[in-house]
C-alpha positions in Angstrom: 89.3 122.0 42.3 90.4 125.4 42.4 93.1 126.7 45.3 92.7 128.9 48.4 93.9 132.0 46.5 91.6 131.7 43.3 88.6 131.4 46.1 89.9 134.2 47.5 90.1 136.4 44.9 89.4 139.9 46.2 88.5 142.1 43.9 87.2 144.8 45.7 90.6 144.8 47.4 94.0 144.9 46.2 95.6 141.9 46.9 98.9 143.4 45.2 102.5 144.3 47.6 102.8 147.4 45.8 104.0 150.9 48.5 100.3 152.6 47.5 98.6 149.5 48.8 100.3 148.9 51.7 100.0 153.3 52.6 96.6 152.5 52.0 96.1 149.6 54.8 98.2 151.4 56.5 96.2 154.5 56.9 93.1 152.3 57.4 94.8 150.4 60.0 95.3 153.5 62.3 91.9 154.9 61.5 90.5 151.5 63.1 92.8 151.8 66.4 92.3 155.4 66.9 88.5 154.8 66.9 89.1 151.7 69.2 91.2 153.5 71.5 88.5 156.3 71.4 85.5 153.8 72.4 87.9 152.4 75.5 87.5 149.3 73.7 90.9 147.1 74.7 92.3 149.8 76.8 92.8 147.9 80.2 90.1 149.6 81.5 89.1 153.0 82.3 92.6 153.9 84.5 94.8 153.1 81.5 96.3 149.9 83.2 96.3 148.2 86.2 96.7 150.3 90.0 97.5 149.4 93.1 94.0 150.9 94.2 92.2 148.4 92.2 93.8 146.1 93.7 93.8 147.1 97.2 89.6 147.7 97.0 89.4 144.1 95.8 91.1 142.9 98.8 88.7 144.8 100.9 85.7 144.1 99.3 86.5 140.7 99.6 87.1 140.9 103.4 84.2 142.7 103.6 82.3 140.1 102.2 83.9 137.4 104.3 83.3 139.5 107.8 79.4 139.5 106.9 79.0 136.1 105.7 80.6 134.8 109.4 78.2 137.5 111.1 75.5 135.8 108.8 76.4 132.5 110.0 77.2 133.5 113.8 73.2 134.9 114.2 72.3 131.4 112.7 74.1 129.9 115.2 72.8 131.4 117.9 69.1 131.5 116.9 69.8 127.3 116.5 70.8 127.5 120.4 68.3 129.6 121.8 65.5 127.4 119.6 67.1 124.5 121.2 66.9 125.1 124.8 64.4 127.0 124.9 60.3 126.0 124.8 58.6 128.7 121.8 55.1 129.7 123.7 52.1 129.1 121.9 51.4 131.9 120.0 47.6 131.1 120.3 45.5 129.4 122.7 44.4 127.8 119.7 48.1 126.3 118.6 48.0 122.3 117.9 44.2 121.9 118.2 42.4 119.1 116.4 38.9 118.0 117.0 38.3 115.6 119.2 37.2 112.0 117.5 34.3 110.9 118.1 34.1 108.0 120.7 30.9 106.9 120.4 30.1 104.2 117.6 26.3 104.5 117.4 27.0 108.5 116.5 29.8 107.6 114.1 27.7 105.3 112.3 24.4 107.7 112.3 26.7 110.5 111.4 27.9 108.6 108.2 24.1 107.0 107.5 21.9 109.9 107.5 24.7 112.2 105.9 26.5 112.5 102.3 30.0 114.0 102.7 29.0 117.0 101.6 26.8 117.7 104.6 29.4 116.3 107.1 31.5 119.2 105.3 29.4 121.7 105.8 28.9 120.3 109.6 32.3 120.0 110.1 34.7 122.4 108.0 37.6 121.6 109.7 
């Protein structure tokens, strides 16, 4: 079975400690952050580190939010009172109206004798 270091043998890299090797990481180490820092990539944001303005517009957006989720809640409130002493008018003439049943059983039973449902639909579409 062979070892870690014979699986990774690198060829296309020199895996020697020799000062040419190490210039040469070196120098490719700083091309990598320079392009990292040029992206904003790992920077701590766009401000170069943290502010006390950040800071002070997270407290007042959160107080914001919390002022207009208790106004939220406060019209709720208050349209559950007024819905619960007060009677809603009928907003037609028409609101809560069923057809009558029909009473009589001689009709009931002509009705359902003489007609297939499809007729008594078309009679009666509600």
């Amino acid at each position: 079975m062979s070892t870690q270091g014979e699986r990774q043998n690198y060829n296309w890299r020199p895996n020697d400690n020799s000062s040419q090797t190490r210039l040469r990481y070196d120098l490719e180490m700083n091309h990598w952050l320079k392009s990292l820092k040029g992206s904003g990539f790992g920077g701590g944001g766009s401000s170069g580190g943290s502010s006390p303005f950040l800071v002070i517009g997270l407290v007042i957006g959160l107080i914001f939010s919390l002022l207009w989720l208790i106004l939220i809640w406060l019209s709720d409130f208050i349209v559950w009172v007024t819905n619960q002493f007060s009677k809603p008018e009928p907003t037609s003439k028409y609101r809560g109206w069923r057809p009558s049943p029909i009473k009589d059983k001689e009709k009931l039973d002509k009705l359902w004798s003489e007609s297939t449902p499809l007729d008594i639909k078309e009679k009666y579409p509600y």
